[in-house]
PyMOL commands that place a pseudoatom at each C-alpha (Angstrom):
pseudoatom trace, name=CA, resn=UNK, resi=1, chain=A, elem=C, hetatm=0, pos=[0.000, 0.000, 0.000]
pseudoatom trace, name=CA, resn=UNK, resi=2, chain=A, elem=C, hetatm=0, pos=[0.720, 3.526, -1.359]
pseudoatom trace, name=CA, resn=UNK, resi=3, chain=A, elem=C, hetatm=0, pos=[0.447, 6.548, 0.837]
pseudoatom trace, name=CA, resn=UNK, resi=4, chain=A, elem=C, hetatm=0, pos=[1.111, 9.063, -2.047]
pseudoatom trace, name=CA, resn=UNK, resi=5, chain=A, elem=C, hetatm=0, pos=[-1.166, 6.625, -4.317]
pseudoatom trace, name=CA, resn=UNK, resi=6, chain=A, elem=C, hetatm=0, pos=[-3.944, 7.082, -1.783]
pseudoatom trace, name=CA, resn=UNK, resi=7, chain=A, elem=C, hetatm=0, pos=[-3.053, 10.929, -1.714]
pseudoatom trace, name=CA, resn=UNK, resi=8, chain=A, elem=C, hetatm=0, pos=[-3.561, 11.639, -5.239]
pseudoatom trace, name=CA, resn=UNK, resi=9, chain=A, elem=C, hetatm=0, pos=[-6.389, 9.666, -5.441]
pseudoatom trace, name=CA, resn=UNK, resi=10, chain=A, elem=C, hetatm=0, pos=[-7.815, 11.913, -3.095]
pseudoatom trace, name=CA, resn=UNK, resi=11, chain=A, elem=C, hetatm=0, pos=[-6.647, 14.691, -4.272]
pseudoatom trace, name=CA, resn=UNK, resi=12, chain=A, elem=C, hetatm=0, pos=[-8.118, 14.550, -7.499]
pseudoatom trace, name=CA, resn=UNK, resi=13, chain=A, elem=C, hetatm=0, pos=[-11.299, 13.199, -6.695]
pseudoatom trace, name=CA, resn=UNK, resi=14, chain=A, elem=C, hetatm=0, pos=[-11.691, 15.808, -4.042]
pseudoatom trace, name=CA, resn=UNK, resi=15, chain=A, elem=C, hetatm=0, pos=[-10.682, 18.886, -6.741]
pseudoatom trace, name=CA, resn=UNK, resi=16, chain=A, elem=C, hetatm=0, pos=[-13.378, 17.746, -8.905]
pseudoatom trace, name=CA, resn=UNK, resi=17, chain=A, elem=C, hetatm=0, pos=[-16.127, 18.941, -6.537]
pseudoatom trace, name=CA, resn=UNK, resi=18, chain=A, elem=C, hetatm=0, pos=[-18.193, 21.826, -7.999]
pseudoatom trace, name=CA, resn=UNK, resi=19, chain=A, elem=C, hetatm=0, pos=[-17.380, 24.471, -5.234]
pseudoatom trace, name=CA, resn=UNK, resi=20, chain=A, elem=C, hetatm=0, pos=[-14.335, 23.476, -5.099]
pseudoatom trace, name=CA, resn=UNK, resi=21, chain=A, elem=C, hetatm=0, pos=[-11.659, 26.592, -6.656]
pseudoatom trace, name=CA, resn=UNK, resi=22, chain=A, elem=C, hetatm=0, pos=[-8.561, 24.818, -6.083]
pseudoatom trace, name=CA, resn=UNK, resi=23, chain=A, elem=C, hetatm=0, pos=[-6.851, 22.101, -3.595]
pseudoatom trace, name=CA, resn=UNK, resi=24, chain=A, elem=C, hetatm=0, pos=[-3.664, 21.640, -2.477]
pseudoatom trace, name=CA, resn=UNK, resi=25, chain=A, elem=C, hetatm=0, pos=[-1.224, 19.468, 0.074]
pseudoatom trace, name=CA, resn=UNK, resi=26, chain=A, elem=C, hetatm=0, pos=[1.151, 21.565, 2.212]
pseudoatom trace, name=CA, resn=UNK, resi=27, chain=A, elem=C, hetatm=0, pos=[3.884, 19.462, 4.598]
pseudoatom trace, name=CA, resn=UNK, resi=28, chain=A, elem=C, hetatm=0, pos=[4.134, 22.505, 7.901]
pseudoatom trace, name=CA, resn=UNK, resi=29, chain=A, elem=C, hetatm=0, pos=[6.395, 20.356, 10.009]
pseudoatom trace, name=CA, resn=UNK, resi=30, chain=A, elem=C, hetatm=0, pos=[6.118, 17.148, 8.676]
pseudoatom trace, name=CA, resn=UNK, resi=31, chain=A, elem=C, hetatm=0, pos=[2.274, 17.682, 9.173]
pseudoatom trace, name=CA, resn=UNK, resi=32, chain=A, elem=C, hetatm=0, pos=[-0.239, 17.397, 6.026]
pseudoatom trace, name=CA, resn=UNK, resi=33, chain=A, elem=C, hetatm=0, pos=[-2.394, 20.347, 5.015]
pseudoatom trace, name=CA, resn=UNK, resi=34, chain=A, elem=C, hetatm=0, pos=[-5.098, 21.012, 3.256]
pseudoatom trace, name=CA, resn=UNK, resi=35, chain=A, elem=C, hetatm=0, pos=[-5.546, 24.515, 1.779]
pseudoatom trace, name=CA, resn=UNK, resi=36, chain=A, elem=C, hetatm=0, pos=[-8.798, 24.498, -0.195]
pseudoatom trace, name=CA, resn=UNK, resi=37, chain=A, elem=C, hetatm=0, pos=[-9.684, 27.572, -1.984]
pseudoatom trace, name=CA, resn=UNK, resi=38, chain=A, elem=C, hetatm=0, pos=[-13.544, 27.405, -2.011]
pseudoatom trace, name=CA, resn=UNK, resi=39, chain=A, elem=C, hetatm=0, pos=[-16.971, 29.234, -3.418]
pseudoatom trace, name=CA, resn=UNK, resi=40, chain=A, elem=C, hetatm=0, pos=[-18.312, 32.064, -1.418]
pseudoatom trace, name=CA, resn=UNK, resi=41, chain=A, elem=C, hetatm=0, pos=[-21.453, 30.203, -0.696]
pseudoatom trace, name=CA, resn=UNK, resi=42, chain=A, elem=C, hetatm=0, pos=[-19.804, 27.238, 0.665]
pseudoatom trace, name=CA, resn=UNK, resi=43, chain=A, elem=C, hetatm=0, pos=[-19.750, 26.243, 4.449]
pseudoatom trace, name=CA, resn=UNK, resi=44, chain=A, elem=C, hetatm=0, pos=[-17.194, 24.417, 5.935]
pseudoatom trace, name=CA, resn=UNK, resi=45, chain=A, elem=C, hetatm=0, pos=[-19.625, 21.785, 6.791]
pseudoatom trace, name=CA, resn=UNK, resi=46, chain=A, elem=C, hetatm=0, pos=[-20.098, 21.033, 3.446]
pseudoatom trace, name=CA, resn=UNK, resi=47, chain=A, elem=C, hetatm=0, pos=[-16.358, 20.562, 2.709]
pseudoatom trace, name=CA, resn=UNK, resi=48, chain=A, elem=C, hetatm=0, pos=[-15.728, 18.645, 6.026]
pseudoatom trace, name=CA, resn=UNK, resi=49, chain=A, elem=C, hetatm=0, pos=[-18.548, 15.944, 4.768]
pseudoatom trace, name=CA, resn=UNK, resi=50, chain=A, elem=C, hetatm=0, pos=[-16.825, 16.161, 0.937]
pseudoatom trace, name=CA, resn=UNK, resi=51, chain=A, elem=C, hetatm=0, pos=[-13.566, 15.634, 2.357]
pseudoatom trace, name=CA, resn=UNK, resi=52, chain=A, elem=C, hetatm=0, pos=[-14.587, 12.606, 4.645]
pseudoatom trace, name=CA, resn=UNK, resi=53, chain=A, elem=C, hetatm=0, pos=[-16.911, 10.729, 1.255]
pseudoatom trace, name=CA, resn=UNK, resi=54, chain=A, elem=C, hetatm=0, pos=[-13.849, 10.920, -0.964]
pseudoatom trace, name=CA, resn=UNK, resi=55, chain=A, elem=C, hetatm=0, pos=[-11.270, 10.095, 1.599]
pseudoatom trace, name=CA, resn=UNK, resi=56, chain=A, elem=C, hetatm=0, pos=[-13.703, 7.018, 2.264]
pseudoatom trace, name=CA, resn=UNK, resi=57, chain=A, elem=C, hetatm=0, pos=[-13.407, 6.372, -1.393]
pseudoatom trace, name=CA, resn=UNK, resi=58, chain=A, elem=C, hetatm=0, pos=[-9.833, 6.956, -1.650]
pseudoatom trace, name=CA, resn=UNK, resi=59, chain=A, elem=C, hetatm=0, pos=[-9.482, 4.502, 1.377]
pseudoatom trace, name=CA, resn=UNK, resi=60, chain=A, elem=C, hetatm=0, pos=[-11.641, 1.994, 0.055]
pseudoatom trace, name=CA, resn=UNK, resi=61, chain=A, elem=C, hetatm=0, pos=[-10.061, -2.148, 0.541]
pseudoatom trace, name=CA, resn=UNK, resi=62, chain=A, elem=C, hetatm=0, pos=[-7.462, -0.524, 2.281]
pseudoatom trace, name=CA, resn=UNK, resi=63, chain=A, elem=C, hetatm=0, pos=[-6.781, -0.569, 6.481]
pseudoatom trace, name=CA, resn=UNK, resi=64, chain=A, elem=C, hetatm=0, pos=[-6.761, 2.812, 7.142]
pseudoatom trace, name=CA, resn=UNK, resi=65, chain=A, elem=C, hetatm=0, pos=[-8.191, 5.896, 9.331]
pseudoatom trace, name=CA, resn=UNK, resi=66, chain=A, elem=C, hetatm=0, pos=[-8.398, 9.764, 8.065]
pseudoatom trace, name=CA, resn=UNK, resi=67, chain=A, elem=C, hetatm=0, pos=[-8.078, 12.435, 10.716]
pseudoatom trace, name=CA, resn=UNK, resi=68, chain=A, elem=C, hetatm=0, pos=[-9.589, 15.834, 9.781]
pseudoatom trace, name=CA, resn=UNK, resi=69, chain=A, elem=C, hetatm=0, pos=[-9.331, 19.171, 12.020]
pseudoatom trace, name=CA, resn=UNK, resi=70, chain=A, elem=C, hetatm=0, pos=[-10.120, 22.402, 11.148]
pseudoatom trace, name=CA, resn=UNK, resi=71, chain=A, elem=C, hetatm=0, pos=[-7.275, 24.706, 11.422]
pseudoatom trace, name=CA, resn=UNK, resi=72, chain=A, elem=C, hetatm=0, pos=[-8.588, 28.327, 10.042]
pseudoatom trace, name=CA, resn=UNK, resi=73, chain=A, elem=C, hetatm=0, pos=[-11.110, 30.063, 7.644]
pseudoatom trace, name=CA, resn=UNK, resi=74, chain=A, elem=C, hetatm=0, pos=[-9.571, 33.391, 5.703]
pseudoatom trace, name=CA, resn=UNK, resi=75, chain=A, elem=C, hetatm=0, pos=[-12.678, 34.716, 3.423]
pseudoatom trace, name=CA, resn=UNK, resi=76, chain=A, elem=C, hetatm=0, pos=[-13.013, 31.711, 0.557]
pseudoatom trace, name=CA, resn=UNK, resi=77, chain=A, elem=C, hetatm=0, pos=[-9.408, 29.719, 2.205]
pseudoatom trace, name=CA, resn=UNK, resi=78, chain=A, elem=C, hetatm=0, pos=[-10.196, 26.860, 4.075]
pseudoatom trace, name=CA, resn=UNK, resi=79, chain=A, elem=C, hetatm=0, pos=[-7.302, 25.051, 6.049]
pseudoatom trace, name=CA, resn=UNK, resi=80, chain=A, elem=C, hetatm=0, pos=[-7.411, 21.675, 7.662]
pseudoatom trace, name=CA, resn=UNK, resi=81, chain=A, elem=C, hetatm=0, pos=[-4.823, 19.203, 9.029]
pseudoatom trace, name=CA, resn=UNK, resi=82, chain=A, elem=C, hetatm=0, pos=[-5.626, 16.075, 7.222]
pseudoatom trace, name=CA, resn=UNK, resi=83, chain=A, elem=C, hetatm=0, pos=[-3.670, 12.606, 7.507]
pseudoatom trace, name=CA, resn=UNK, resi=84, chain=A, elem=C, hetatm=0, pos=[-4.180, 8.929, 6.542]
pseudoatom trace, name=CA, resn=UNK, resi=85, chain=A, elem=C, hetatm=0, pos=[-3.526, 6.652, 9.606]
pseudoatom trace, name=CA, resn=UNK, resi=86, chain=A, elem=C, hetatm=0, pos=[-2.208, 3.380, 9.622]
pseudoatom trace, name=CA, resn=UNK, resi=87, chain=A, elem=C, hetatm=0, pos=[-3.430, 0.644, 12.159]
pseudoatom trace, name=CA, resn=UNK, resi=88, chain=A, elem=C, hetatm=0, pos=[-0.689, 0.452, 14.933]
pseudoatom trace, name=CA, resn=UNK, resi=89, chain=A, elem=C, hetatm=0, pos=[-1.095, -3.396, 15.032]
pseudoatom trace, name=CA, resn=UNK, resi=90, chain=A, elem=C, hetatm=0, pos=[0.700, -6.163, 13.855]
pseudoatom trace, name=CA, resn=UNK, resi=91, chain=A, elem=C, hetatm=0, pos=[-0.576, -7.444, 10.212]
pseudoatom trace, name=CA, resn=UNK, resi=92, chain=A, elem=C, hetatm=0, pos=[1.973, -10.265, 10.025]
pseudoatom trace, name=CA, resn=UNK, resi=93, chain=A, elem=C, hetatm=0, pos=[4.112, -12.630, 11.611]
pseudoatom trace, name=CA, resn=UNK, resi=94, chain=A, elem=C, hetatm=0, pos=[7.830, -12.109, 12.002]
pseudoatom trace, name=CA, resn=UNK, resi=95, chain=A, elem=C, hetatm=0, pos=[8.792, -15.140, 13.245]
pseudoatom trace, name=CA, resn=UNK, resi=96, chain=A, elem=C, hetatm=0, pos=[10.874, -13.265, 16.227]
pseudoatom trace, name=CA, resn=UNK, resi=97, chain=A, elem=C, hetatm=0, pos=[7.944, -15.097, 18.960]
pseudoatom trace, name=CA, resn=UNK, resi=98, chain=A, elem=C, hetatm=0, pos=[6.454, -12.449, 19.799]
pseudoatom trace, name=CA, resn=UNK, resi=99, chain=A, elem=C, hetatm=0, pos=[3.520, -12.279, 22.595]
pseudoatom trace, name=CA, resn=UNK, resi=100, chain=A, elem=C, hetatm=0, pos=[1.043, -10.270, 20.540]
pseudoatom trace, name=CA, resn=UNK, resi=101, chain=A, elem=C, hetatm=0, pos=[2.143, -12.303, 17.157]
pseudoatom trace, name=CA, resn=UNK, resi=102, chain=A, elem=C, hetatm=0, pos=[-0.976, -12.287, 14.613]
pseudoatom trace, name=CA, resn=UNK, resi=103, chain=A, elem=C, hetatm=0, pos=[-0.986, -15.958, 15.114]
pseudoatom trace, name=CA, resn=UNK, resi=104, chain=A, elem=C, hetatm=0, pos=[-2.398, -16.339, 18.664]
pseudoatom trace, name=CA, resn=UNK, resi=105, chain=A, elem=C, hetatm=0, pos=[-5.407, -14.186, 17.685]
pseudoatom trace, name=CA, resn=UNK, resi=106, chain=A, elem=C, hetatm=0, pos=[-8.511, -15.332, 16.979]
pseudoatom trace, name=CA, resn=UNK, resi=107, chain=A, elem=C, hetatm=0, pos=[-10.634, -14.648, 14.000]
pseudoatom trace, name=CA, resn=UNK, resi=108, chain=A, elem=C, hetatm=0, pos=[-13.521, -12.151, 14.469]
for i in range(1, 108): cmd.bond("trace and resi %d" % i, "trace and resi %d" % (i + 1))
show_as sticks, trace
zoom trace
């Protein structure tokens, strides 16, 4: 799996909204940004709810979690700190023994 894959899948999908100006990815301290460039008319609910549907998509067969916060609103610039989470569990085993090795669990 693809971070930047996921990204630009994103990305693109999300830039082809109708109220939707322009989008783009800033790194501020190693942390992604969004800096979306919006109609007038738009509220930020209505981009928070586009952003989670084609971060779903962009997701989609894949074992991850998006994390959106609002950061700040300057006339028709919306910025959010938005990231694609990995699981923090084991997915494998690495044949070192481990206690919490995939292999003891059971299937759910």
């Amino acid at each position: 799996m693809n971070l930047d894959d996921i990204w630009t899948r994103f990305l693109e999908a999300f830039s082809q909204a109708d109220f939707i100006v322009s989008v783009e990815k800033k790194l501020v301290a190693g942390l992604p940004f969004l800096y979306i460039v919006a109609g007038n008319t738009v509220s930020s609910e209505i981009i928070e709810e586009t952003i989670k549907q084609e971060a779903i998509h962009a997701m989609k067969g894949k074992r991850l979690n998006a994390e959106i916060i609002f950061v700040r609103k300057e006339a028709s610039l919306f910025v959010y700190r938005f990231r694609f989470l990995v699981p923090q569990e084991k997915m494998f085993c690495c044949g070192n023994l481990c206690e919490d090795c995939i292999r003891y669990q059971t299937a759910t």
